[in-house]
KOLRODO-650738 format. One record per residue (C-alpha): residue number from 0; residue in one letter; x, y, z. Coordinates in steps of 0.2 Angstrom, whole numbers, always signed. Layout:
// residues N
> num:residuo:X:Y:Z
> NUM:a:X:Y:Z
...
***
This chain:
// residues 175
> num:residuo:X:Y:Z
> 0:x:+50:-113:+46
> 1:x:+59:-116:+28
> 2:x:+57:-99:+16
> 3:x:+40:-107:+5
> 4:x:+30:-111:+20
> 5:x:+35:-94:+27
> 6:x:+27:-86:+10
> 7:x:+14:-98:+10
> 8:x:+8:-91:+27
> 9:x:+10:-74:+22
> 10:x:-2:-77:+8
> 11:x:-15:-85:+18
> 12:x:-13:-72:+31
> 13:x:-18:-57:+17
> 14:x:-30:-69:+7
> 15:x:-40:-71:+24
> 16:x:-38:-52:+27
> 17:x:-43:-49:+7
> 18:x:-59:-59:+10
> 19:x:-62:-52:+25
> 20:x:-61:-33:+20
> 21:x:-70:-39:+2
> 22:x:-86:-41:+15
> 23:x:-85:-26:+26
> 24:x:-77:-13:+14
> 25:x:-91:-1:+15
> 26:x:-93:-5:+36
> 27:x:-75:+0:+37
> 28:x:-73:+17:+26
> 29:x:-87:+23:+35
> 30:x:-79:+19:+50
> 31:x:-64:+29:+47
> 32:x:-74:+44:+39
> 33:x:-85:+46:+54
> 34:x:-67:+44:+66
> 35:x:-59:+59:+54
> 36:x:-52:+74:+63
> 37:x:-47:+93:+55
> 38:x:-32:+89:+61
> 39:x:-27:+72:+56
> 40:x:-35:+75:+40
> 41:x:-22:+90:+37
> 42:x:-9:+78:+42
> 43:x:-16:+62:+30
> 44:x:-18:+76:+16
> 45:x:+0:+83:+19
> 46:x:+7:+65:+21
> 47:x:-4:+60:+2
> 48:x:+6:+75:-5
> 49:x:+23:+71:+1
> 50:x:+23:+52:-1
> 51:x:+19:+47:-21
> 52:x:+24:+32:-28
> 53:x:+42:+39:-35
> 54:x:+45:+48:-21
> 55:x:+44:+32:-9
> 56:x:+55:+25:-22
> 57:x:+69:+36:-21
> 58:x:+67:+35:-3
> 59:x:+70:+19:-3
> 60:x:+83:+20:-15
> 61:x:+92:+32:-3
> 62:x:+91:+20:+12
> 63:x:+98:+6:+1
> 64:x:+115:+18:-3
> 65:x:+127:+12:+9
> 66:x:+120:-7:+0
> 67:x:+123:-3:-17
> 68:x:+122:-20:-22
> 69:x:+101:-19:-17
> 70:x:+98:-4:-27
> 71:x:+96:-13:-45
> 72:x:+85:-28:-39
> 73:x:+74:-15:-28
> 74:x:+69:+0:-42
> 75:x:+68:-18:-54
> 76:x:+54:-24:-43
> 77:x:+47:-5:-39
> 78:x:+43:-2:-58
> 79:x:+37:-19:-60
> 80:x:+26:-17:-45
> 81:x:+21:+0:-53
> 82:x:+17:-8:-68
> 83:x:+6:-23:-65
> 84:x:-1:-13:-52
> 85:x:-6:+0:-65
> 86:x:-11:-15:-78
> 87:x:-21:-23:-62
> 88:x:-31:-7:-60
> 89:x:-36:-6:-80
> 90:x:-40:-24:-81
> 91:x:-53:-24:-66
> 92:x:-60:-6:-66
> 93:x:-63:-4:-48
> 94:x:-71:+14:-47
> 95:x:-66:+25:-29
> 96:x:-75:+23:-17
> 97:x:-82:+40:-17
> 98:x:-87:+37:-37
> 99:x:-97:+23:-28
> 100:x:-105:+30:-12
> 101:x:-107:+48:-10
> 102:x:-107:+47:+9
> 103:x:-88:+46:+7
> 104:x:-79:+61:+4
> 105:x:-62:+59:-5
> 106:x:-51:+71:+6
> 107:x:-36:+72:-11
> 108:x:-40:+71:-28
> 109:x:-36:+53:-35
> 110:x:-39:+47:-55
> 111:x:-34:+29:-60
> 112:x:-45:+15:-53
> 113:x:-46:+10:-36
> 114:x:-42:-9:-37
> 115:x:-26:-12:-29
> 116:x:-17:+2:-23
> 117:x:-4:+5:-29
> 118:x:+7:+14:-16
> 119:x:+4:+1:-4
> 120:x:+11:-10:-16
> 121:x:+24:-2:-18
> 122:x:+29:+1:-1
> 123:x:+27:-17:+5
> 124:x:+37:-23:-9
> 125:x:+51:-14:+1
> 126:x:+48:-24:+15
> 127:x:+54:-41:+10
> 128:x:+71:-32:+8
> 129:x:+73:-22:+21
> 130:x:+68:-36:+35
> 131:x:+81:-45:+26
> 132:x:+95:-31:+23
> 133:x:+89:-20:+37
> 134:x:+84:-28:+51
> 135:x:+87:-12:+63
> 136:x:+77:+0:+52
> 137:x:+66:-12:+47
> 138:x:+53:-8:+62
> 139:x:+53:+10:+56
> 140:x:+49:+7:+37
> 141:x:+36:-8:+45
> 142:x:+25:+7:+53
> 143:x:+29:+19:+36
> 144:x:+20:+6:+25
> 145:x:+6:+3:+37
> 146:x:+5:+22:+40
> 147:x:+4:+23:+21
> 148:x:-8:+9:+18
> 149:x:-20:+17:+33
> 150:x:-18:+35:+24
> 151:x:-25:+27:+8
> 152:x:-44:+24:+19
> 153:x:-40:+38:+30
> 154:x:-44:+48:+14
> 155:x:-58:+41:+5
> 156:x:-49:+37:-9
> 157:x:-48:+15:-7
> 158:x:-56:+3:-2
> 159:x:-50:-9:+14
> 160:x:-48:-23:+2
> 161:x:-39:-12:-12
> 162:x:-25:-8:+2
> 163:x:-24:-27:+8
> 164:x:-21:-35:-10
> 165:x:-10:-18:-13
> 166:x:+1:-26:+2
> 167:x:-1:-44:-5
> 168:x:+5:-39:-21
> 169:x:+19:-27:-14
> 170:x:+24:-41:-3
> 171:x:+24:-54:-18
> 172:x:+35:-44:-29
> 173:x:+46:-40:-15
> 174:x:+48:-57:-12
***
């Protein structure tokens, strides 16, 4: 499969799973807040605390040392995910889920607006990179996004369909 049509089925891929989440949003945070633990919420909470934006960026960073040639094209697509990600939220104004429905409780304190998250996006735009550069590590950093993404719901504080166009937009940039 040549390089476009591999990025063409990726888009479809999250397009059908950005539709699909747009429709059952609500079905499936209540899902996830009716499946929450003490335990796994001290762990998502822990997890939210240790793994911001710039500290996934430096992580990254780090990995990519012994690569030095990756470490200007990956922070130049990590701020310019930041940013349009941060633009993206001002220009929609998605509110948090718990701003919308009261039945879900937010489990970390969260400001900006909802739509897309931003931390997903800027863990998926890793991705691309390390599948290419990394392809040994790359199963470990594939369960660290989703682990991220997931921590995003687990917590009250997106939507399903924030995280999905949050990896469609990491993944893009990435690209």
């Amino acid at each position: 499969m040549e390089k476009e049509e591999h990025v063409a089925l990726w888009i479809l891929i999250f397009g059908c799973a950005l539709f699909f989440t747009l429709i059952y949003d609500l079905s499936i945070l209540e899902f996830i807040k009716d499946a929450r633990t003490p335990v796994m919420s001290m762990y998502f909470i822990k997890f939210s605390f240790m793994f911001t934006v710039p500290i996934m960026m430096a992580l990254v960073t780090i990995f990519l040392l012994r690569q030095r040639k990756l470490i200007i094209p990956w922070l130049v697509t990590a701020v310019t995910t930041v940013l349009f990600s941060v633009a993206f939220k001002y220009a929609i104004g998605q509110p948090r889920p718990f701003e919308i429905y009261p039945d879900i409780i937010p489990l970390v304190p969260e400001t900006l607006f909802s739509f897309p998250s931003a931390r997903t996006a800027v863990i998926f735009a890793a991705l691309p990179l390390l599948a290419k550069y990394s392809k040994r590590h790359f199963p470990f950093w594939l369960v660290f996004a989703l682990l991220i993404a997931f921590s995003r719901l687990y917590l009250g504080v997106h939507f399903p369909s924030d995280v999905v166009a949050g990896m469609l937009i990491g993944y893009l940039f990435g690209k």
